[in-house]
C-alpha positions as CSV (number, residue, x, y, z in Angstrom):
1,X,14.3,22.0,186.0
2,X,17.8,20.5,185.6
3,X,19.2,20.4,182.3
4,X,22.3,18.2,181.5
5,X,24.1,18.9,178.5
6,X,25.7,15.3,176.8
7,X,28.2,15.4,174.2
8,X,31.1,13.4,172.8
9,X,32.3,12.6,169.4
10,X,30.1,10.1,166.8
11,X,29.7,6.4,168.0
12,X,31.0,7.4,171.5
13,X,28.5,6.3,173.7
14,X,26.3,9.0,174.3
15,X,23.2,7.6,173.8
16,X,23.4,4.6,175.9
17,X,25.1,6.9,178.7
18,X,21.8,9.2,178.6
19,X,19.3,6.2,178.2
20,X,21.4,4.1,180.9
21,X,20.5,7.3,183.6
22,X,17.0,7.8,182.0
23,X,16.5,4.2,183.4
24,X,18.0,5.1,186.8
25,X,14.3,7.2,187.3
26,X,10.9,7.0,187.8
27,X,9.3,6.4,184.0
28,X,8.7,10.1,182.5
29,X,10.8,11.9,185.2
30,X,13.3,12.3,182.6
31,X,13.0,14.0,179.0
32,X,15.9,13.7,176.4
33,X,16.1,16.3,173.6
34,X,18.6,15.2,170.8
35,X,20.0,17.9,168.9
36,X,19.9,15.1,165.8
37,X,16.1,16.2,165.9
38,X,17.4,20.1,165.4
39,X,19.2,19.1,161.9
40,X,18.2,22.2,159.1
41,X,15.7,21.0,156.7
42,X,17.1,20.7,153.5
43,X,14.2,19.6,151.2
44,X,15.3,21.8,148.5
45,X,18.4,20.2,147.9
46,X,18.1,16.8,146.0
47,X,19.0,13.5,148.1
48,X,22.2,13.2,146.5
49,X,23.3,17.0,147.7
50,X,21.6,16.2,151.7
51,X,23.4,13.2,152.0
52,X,26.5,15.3,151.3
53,X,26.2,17.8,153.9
54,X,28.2,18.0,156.7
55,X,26.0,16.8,159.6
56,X,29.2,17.2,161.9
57,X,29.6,21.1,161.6
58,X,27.9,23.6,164.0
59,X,26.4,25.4,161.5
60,X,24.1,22.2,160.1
61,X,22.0,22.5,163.4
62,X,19.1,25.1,163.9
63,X,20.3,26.1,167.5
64,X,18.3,29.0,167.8
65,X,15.0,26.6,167.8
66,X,16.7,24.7,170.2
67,X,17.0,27.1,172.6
68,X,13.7,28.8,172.2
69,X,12.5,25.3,172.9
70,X,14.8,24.3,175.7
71,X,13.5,27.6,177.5
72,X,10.1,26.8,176.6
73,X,10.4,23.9,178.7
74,X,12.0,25.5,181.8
75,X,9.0,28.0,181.9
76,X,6.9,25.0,181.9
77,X,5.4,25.0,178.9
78,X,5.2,21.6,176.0
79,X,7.0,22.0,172.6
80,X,6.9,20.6,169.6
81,X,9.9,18.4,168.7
82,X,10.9,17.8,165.1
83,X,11.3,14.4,164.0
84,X,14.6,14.3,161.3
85,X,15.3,11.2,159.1
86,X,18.6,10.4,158.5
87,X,17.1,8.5,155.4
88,X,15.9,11.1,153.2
89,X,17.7,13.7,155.2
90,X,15.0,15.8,155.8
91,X,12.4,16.8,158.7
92,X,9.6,14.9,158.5
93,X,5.4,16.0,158.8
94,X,5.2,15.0,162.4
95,X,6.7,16.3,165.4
96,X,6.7,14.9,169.0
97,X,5.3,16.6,171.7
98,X,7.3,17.0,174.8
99,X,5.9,18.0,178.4
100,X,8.4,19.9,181.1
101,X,9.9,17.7,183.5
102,X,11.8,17.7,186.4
103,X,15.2,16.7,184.4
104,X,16.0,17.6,181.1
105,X,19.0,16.1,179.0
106,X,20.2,17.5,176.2
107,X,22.1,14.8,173.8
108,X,24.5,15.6,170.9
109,X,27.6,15.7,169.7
110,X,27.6,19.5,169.0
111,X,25.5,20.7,172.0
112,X,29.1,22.1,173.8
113,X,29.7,23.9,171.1
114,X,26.7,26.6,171.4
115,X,27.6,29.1,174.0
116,X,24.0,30.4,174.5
117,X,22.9,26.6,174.7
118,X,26.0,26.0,177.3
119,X,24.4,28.6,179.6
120,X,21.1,26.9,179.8
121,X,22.9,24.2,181.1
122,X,23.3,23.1,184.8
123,X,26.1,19.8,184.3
124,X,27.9,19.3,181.1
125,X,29.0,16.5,180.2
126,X,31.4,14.9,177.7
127,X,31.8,11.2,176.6
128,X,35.0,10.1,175.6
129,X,36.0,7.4,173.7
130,X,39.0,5.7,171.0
131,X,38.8,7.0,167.4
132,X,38.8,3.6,166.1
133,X,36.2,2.5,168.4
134,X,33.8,5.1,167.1
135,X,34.4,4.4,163.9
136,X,33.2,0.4,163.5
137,X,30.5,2.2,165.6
138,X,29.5,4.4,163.2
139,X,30.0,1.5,160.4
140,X,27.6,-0.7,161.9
141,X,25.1,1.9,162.7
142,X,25.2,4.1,159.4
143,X,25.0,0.7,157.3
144,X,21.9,-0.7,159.4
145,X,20.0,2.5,160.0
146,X,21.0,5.2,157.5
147,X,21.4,3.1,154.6
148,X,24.5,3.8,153.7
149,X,27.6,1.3,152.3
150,X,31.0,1.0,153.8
151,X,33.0,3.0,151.1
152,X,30.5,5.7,151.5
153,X,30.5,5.7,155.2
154,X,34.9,5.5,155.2
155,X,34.9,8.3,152.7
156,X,32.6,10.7,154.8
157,X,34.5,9.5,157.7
158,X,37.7,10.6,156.2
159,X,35.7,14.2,154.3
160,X,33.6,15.7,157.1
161,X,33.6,13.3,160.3
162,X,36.9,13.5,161.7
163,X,37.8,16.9,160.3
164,X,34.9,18.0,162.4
165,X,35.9,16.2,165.4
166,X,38.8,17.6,165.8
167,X,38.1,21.0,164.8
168,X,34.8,21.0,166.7
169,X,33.8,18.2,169.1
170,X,37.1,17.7,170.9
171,X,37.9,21.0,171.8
172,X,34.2,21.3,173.6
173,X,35.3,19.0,176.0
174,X,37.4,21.9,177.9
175,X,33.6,23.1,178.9
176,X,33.1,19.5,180.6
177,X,31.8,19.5,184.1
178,X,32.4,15.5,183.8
179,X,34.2,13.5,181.6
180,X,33.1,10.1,181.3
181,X,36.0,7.6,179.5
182,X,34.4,4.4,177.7
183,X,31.0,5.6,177.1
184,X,27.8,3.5,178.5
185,X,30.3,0.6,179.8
186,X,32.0,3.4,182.3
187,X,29.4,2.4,185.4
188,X,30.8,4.0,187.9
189,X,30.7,7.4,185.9
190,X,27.4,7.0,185.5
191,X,26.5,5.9,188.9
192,X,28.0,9.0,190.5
193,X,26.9,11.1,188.0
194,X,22.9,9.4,188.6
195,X,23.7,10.1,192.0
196,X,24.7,14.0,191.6
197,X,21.6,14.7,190.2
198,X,19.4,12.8,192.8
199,X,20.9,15.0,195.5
200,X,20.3,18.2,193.5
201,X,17.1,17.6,192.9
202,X,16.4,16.9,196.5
């Protein structure tokens, strides 16, 4: 199994980098493991508290399970995926089962950050991008799908996100095998990249 390792700052791109070489294979060649599913559990805490936690620092992710699971999955054998709502900002009932494939990409903005998890991985990569491009990013998408307001997503922004950036996310991309500039629109990083892991796995 090849696992790729995807990170890169919120709103940067990562998602439609990953998705955009998932479509570059045969349907179900390629599994994608978000480390947004990996979020602790915190349905002790009231709403209020969760949605105060900061979902930016290391420490907010369960890496241990990851990495049980992501070894799981090299030996050849299914997990169980938790499923984490950014709504109620807890794990939900359900999980999603995932067979072992021939690729595996792990997706996250914290996944460089985990030196265990960086040695279960065979290409890391970071996506780049502008600050201010993140951010209407992150606007747009914590308003639509989190349902959050604008003064609440500017003043986490300002609190936890890009505190944790820069402490955090930026520095991970030292550990970069590839650093892909402009996110999902950078098609000739992605191409090569595609084609990198064609001719490893032949």
């Amino acid at each position: 199994m090849l696992v790729i390792g995807v990170a890169g700052g919120t709103g940067s791109g990562k998602t439609t980098v990953v998705r955009k070489i998932q479509q570059q294979f045969p349907k179900g060649e390629v599994n994608i493991l978000s480390h947004d599913s990996y979020y602790f559990d915190n349905k002790d805490l009231s709403l209020e508290e969760r949605r105060k936690k900061n979902f930016d620092h290391p420490d907010s992710i369960e890496f241990e399970l990851m990495i049980d699971h992501i070894k799981k999955l090299k030996q050849g054998s299914s997990i169980q995926e938790p499923v984490y709502s950014f709504i109620t900002c807890t794990r939900q009932e359900e999980t999603k089962r995932i067979e072992p494939r021939e690729v595996l990409i792990i997706e996250g903005i914290l996944c460089l950050t985990h030196p265990e998890l960086r040695k279960l991985m065979d290409i890391k990569v970071f996506v780049d991008c502008d600050s201010d491009i993140r951010l209407s990013r992150v606007i747009a998408r914590d308003m639509q799908e989190r349902g959050r307001d604008v003064n609440e997503v500017l003043n986490r922004y300002e609190k936890t996100v890009r505190p944790s950036h820069i402490q955090f996310i930026e520095p991970t991309k030292r550990f970069a095998d590839i650093i892909i500039p402009q996110g999902g629109k950078n098609k000739i990083a992605i191409e090569i990249l595609t084609n990198h892991i064609n001719h490893t796995l032949k």
